[in-house]
Structures are given as C-alpha cells and as structure tokens.
C-alpha positions as a Python dict, from the first residue, in 0.01 Angstrom:
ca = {
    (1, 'X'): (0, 0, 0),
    (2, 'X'): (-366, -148, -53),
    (3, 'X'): (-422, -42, 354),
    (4, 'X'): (-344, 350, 288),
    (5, 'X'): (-561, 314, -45),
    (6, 'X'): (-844, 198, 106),
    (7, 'X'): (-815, 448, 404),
    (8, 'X'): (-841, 722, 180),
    (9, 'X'): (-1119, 596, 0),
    (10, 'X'): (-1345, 555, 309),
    (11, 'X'): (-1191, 955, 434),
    (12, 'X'): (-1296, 1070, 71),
    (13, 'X'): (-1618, 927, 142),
    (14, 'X'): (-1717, 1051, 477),
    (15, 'X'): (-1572, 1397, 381),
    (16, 'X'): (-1826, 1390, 96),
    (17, 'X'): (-2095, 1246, 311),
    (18, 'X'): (-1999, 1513, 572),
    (19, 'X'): (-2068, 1830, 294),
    (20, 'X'): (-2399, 1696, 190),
    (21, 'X'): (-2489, 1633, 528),
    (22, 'X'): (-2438, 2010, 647),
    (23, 'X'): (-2603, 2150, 345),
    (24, 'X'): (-2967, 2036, 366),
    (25, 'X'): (-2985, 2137, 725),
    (26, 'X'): (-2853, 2482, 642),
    (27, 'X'): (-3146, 2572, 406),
    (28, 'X'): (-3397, 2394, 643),
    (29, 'X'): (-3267, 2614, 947),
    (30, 'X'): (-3398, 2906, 724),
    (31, 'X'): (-3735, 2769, 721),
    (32, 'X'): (-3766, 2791, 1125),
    (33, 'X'): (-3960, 3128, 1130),
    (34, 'X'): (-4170, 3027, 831),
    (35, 'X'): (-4285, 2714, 1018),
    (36, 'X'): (-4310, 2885, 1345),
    (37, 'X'): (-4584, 3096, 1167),
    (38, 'X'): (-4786, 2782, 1070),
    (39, 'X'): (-4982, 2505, 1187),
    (40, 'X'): (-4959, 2217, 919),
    (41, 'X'): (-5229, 2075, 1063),
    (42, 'X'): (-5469, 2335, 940),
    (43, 'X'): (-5318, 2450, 684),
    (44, 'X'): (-5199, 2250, 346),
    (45, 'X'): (-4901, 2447, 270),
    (46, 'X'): (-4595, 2266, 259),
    (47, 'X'): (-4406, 2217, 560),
    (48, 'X'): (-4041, 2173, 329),
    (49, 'X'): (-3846, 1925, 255),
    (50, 'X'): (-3442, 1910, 144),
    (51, 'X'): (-3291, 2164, -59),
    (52, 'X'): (-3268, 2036, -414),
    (53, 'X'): (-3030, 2171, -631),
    (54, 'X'): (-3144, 2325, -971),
    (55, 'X'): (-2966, 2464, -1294),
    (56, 'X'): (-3139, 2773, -1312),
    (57, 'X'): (-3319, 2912, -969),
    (58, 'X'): (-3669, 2932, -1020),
    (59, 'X'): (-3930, 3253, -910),
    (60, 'X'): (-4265, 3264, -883),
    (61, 'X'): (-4497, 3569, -846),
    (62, 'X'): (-4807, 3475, -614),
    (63, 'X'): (-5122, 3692, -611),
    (64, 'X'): (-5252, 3681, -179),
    (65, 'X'): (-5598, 3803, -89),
    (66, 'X'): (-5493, 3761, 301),
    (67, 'X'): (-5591, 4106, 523),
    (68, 'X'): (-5452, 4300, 216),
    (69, 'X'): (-5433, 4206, -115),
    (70, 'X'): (-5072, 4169, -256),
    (71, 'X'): (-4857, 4007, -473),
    (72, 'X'): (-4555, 3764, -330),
    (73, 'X'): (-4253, 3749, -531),
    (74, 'X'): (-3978, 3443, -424),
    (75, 'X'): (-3676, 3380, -554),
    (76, 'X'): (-3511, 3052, -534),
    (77, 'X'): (-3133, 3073, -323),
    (78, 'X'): (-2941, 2874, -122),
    (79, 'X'): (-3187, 2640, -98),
    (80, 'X'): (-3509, 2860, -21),
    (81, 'X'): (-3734, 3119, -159),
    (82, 'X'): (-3640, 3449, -51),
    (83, 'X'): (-3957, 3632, -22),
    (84, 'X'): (-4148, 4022, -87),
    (85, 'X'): (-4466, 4143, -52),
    (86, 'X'): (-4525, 4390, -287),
    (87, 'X'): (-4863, 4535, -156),
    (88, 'X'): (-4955, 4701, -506),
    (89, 'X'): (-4782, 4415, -737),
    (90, 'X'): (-4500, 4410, -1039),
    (91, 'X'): (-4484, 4715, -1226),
    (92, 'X'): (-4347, 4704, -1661),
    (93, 'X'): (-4266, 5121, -1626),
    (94, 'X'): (-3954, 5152, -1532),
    (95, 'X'): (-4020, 5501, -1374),
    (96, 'X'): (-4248, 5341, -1119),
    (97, 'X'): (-4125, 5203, -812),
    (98, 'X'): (-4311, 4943, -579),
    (99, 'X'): (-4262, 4891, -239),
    (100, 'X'): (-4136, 4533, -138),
    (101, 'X'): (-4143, 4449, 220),
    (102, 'X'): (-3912, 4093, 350),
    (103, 'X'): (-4071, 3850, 458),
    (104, 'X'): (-3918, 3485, 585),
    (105, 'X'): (-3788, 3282, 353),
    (106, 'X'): (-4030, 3015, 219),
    (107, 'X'): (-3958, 2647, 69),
    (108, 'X'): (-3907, 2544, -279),
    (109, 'X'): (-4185, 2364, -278),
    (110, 'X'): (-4430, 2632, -206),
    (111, 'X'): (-4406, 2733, -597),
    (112, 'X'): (-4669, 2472, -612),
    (113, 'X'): (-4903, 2573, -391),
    (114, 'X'): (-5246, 2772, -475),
    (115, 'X'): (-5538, 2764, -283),
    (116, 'X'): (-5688, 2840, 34),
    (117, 'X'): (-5530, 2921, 342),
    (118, 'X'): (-5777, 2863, 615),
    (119, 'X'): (-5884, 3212, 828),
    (120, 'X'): (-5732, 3239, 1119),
    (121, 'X'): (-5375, 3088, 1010),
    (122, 'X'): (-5086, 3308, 962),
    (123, 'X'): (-5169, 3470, 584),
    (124, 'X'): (-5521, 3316, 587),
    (125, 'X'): (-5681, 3403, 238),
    (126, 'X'): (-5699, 3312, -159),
    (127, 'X'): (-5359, 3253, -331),
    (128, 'X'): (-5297, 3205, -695),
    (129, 'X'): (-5018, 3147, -926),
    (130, 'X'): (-4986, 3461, -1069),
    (131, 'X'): (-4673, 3416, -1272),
    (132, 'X'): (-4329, 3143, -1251),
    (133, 'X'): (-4034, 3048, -1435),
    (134, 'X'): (-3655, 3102, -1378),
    (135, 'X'): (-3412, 3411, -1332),
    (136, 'X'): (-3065, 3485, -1368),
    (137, 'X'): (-2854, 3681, -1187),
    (138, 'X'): (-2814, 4046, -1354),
    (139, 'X'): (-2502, 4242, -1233),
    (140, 'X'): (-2154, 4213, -1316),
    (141, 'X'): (-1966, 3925, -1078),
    (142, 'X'): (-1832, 3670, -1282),
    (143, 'X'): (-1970, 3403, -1015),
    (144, 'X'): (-2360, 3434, -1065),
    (145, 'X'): (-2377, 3270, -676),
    (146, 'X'): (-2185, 3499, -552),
    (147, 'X'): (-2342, 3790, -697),
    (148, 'X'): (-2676, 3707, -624),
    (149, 'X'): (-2529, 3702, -234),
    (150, 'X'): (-2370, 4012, -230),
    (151, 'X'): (-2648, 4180, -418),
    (152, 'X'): (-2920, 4064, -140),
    (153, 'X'): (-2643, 4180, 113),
    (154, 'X'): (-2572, 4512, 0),
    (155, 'X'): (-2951, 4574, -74),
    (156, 'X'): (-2878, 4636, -447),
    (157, 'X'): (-2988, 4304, -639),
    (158, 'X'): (-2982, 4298, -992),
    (159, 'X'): (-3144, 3999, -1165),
    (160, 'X'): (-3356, 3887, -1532),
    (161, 'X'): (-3691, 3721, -1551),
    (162, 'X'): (-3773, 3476, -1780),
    (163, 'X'): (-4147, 3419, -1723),
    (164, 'X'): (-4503, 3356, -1874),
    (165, 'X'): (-4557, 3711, -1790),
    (166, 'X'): (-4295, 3898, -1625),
    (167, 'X'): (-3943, 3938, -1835),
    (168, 'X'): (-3626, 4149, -1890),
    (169, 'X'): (-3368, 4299, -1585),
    (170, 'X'): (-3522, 4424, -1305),
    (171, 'X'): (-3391, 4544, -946),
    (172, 'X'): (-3486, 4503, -607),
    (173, 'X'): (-3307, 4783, -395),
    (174, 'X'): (-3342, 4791, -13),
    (175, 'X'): (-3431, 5098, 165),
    (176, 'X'): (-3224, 5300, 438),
    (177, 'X'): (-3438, 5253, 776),
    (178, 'X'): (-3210, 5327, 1050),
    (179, 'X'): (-3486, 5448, 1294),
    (180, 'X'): (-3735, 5221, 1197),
    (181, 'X'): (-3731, 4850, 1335),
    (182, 'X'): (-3944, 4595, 1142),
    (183, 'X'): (-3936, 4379, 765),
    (184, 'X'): (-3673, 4515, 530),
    (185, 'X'): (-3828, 4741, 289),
    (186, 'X'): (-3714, 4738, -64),
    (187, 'X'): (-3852, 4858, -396),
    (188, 'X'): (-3912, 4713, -704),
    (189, 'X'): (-3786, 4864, -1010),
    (190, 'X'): (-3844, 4717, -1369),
    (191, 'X'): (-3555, 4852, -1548),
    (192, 'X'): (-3519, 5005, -1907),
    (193, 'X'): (-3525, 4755, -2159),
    (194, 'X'): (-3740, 4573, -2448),
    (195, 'X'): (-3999, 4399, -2205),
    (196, 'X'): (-4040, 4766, -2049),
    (197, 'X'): (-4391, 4907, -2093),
    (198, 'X'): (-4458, 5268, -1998),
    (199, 'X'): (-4820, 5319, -1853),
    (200, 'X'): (-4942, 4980, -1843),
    (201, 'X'): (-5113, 4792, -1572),
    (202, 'X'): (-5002, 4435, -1593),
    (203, 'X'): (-5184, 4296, -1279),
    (204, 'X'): (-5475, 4443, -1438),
    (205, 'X'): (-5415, 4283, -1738),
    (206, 'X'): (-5340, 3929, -1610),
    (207, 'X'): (-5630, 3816, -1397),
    (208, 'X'): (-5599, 3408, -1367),
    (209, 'X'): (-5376, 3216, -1255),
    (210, 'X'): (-5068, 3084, -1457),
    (211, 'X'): (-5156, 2739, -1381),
    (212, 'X'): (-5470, 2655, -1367),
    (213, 'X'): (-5653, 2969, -1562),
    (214, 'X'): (-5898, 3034, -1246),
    (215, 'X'): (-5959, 3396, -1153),
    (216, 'X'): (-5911, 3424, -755),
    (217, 'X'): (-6313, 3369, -692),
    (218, 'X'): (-6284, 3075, -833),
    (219, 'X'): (-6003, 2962, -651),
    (220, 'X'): (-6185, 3100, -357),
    (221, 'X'): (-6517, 2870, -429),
    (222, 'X'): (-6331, 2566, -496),
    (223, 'X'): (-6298, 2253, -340),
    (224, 'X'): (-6137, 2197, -14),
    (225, 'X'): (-5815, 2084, -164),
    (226, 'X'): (-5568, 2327, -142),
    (227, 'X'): (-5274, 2178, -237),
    (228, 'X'): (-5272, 2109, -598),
    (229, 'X'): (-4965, 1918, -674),
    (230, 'X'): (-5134, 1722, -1043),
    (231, 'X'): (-5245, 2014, -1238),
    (232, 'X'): (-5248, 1816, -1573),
    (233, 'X'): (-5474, 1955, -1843),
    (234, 'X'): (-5572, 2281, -1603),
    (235, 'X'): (-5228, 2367, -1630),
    (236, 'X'): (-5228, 2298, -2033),
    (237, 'X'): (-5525, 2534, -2030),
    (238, 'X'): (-5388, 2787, -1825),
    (239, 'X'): (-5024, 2822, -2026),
    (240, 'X'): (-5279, 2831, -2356),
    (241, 'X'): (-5390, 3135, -2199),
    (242, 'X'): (-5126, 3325, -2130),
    (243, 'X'): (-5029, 3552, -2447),
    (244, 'X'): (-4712, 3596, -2310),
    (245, 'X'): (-4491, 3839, -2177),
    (246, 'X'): (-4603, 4236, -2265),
    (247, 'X'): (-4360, 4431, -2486),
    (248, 'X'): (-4382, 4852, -2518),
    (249, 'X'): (-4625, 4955, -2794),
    (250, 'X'): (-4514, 5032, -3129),
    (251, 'X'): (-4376, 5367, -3158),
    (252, 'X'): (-4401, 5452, -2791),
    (253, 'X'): (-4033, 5574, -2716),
    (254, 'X'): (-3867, 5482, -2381),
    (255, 'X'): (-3888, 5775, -2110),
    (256, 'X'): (-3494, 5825, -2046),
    (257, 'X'): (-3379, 5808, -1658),
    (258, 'X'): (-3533, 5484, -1507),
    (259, 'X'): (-3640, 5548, -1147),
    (260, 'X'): (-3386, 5284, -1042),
    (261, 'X'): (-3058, 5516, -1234),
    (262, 'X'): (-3239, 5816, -1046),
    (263, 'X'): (-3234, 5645, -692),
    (264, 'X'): (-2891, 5475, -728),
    (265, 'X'): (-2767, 5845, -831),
    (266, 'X'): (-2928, 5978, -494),
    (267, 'X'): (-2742, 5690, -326),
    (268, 'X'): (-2404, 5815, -495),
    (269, 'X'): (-2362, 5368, -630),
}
C-alpha cells in the first residue's frame, strides 16, 4: 500500500508539472510575429516573459506617433495583449464608429512601456500611456473565458472598461472582408450607457499621459530611457491629473439606436 501511494503522488505531480509546463509556451508562441518585427537590441520594448495569471485582465489604451498617429488598444487574454490600431482613437458617442485594424498580439508587459521607439524599427515613433486599467467580459456566457473566446472568434466582442478615462460596455465588431487579404478590420463602438457622451472629443480632451502626466513632446524630448518601469511620484502626479472618466452632460438625452444595434441589425445577430 505505501508503494501505490507514493506512485500516485509523484503521477499527480508530473501531471501538474506537465499543465504548467504547456501553458507558458502557448502564450509565448503568440508572441513569434511580434518579436519577428523587432530588434531588442535597438529597441527597449520588452521582449516578454511568462504568462502570468491575473484576476481581472488588464487593457491599456496607448497613444503612437509612428508613420500615422493612432491610438493602440490591448486587451489582456490567454496570456497576451490582443491588439487594434484605431487610426482616429476611442470614441464616448455611441453613434460613432472607429475603425480598428489587428495587429499581433503583444506581451503583458508592454502595458508598461512609454517612450521612444527608435526610427527605423518596426513602429518607430513617440508612445504614451494614454489610458489603463481592467475589463470584464460583457455578453451573456456564463463562463467570462469562454465568452471573451468566442466573442474574438465570431468577430462580435462585447466587453466593460473600468479605466482612468475610458468606462462603461463597449464592442469591438469585425468586419466582412472576403476579397480583401490583410489585418482584420473591426470597429469600435462605445455603446449606450451612463459613461456615453454624445459629441465629445475625448482624445482631445485627454492630452498626457496616464502615467507620467507628459504631453507626447515631452515624451518625445526626453531622455534616452525608454523603458520606464519606476514611475513613482510621476505616476502620483499623473493619476492627480486625471479628472476621471467623462459622463454625458446634464440634460443632454441619449440619441436612441447606437451605431453598434444599427450594424448588428444589418448583420441580422
């Protein structure tokens, strides 16, 4: 009897051993195109390390002066960021709808990074924290994982916010392209609810950086560190500065038929 006790032990612990060991690799397979793209040699974003494993997935909303001037929105899953660029940036009417274009997924740890990336490197420009905190799935599947999975499959991905500046449900639905080979083209749609705003302009309104309070010529004339992972009192100042998320006016009355309900009623969902 203490033979087949101990057997089992040491099975139940390589089978453990065995689970963790596929897992990290799976999320840093996803990485391969986003590291083919770089030389971390030149450049000081992060290369990636293991997945970690968080209670709430984290986004973050990063403001890129490369060729164009966009905004990057990541969300954290399975281990990686799955990334947009939204070439004219979030939008609080929910009868606007941005274009989001796919990108490669991007490590966790690039929610740190703002700075410079050197010219001639893949995305070479000014980046800033524009906006981060966590999100939560959004549609109906009782297993939040599982929902998130199927949304991103399907191309209809309903999720929440829970930012400095960005809040409320919001959608990212992918676009039809059966002709057209390239990214993945989605839109962004802020959907109808109390952190809705009708007519505003909220990357005019926000011009410095979540974390450090620097406006993108200042991250631009910095020093030559570019990876800030300490941002002690900068970051103090910069949350200090943020006035928080922006609600609809008093006595402004929601325009009814968000442009997501009109495009999912095109789509016959």
């Amino acid at each position: 009897m203490p033979r087949k006790t101990t057997t089992r032990k040491k099975t139940s612990t390589r089978a453990r051993s065995g689970k963790t060991a596929k897992a990290a690799p799976a999320s840093q397979a996803k990485l391969a195109e986003y590291r083919r793209k770089r030389d971390f040699s030149r450049t000081a974003e992060p290369e990636g390390g293991p997945a970690r494993t968080a209670r709430k997935p984290a986004f973050v909303i990063q403001k890129h002066a490369a060729s164009h001037l966009h905004y990057d929105l990541r969300l954290e899953h399975d281990g990686v960021m799955k990334s947009w660029a939204v070439p004219k940036g979030p939008s609080l009417d929910p009868s606007v709808k941005r274009l989001a274009m796919q990108v490669e997924d991007h490590p966790i740890e690039y929610n740190e990074f703002e700075g410079t990336i050197p010219k001639g490197e893949y995305g070479g420009g000014t980046v800033m924290l524009w906006d981060r905190g966590t999100y939560s799935y959004g549609g109906s599947n009782p297993d939040p994982d599982e929902g998130i999975r199927q949304g991103l499959q399907k191309g209809d991905f309903k999720f929440v916010l829970n930012g400095k500046r960005l809040r409320g449900s919001w959608a990212l639905v992918r676009m039809k392209r059966r002709d057209q080979p390239g990214k993945p083209q989605w839109l962004l749609i802020k959907h109808q609810d109390e952190y809705a705003a009708p007519g505003s302009d909220v990357g005019a309104q926000y011009q410095t950086s979540v974390s450090t309070d620097r406006t993108m010529e200042e991250i631009a004339g910095g020093k030559s560190r570019v990876w800030h992972s300490n941002r002690g009192e900068a970051q103090s100042a910069g949350a200090q500065a943020d006035a928080g998320p922006t609600t609809r006016p008093p006595g402004r009355k929601a325009q009814p038929g968000s442009a997501y309900e009109r495009l999912m009623a095109r789509h016959g969902r």
